[in-house]
N, C-alpha and C positions, 0 to 999 in steps of 0.2 A: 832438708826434709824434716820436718816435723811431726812428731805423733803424739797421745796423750800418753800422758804418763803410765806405764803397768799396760801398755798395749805393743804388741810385739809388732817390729820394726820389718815388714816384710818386703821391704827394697819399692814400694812402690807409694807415692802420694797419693792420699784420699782424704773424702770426706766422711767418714765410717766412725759409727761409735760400740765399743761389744757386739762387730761384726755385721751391724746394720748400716746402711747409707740412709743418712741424715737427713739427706733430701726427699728421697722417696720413700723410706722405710724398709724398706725392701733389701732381702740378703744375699750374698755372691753364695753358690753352691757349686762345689767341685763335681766334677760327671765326665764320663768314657762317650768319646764319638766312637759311636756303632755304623754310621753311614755317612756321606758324602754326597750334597745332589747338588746343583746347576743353582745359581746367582747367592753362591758361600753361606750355603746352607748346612744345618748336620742335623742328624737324626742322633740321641745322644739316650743314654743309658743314663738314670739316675738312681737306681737303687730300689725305686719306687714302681718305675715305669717305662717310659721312652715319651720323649719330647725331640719338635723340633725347634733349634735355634740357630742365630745369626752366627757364622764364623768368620765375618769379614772382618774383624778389627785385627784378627792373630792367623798365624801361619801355621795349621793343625791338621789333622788328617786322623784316618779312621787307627784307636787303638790310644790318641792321645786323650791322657787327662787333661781336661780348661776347668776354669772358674768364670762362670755364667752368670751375669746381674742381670735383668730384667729382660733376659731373653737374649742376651748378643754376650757371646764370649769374652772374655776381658784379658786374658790373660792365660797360656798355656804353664800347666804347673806340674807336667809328667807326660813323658814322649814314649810311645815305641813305637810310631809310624813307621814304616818303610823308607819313608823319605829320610831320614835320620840315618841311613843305613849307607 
């Protein structure tokens, strides 16, 4: 795995440079699913507001923290689901 130098190593490969993807420009933002609905979908808390986005790439449920790029979660990066339980 490789990263740039002075950029912390956080167990995953990407193309990201000071938290932006290179590609699209566009930033991963961490946020609370507040809901669960039908084809892995979530209703999700950002601090800001409530959005929805894609949860099919990761196994999350209402309560966990993800980190969300351009709409489809990427990555679960703080659990208190029930199913944890």
């Amino acid at each position: 795995m490789s990263t740039e130098p002075g950029t912390p190593d956080t167990g995953h490969e990407g193309h990201c440079h000071d938290g932006v993807c290179i590609t699209c420009s566009d930033t991963a933002v961490e946020v609370t699913i507040v809901a669960v609905h039908e084809l892995a979908m979530a209703t999700v808390d950002t601090g800001q507001g409530k959005e929805e986005v894609s949860i099919a790439l990761v196994d999350a449920g209402v309560g966990d923290t993800i980190l969300v790029h351009a709409g489809e979660a990427i990555a679960v990066v703080g659990s208190t689901s029930a199913r944890d339980e």
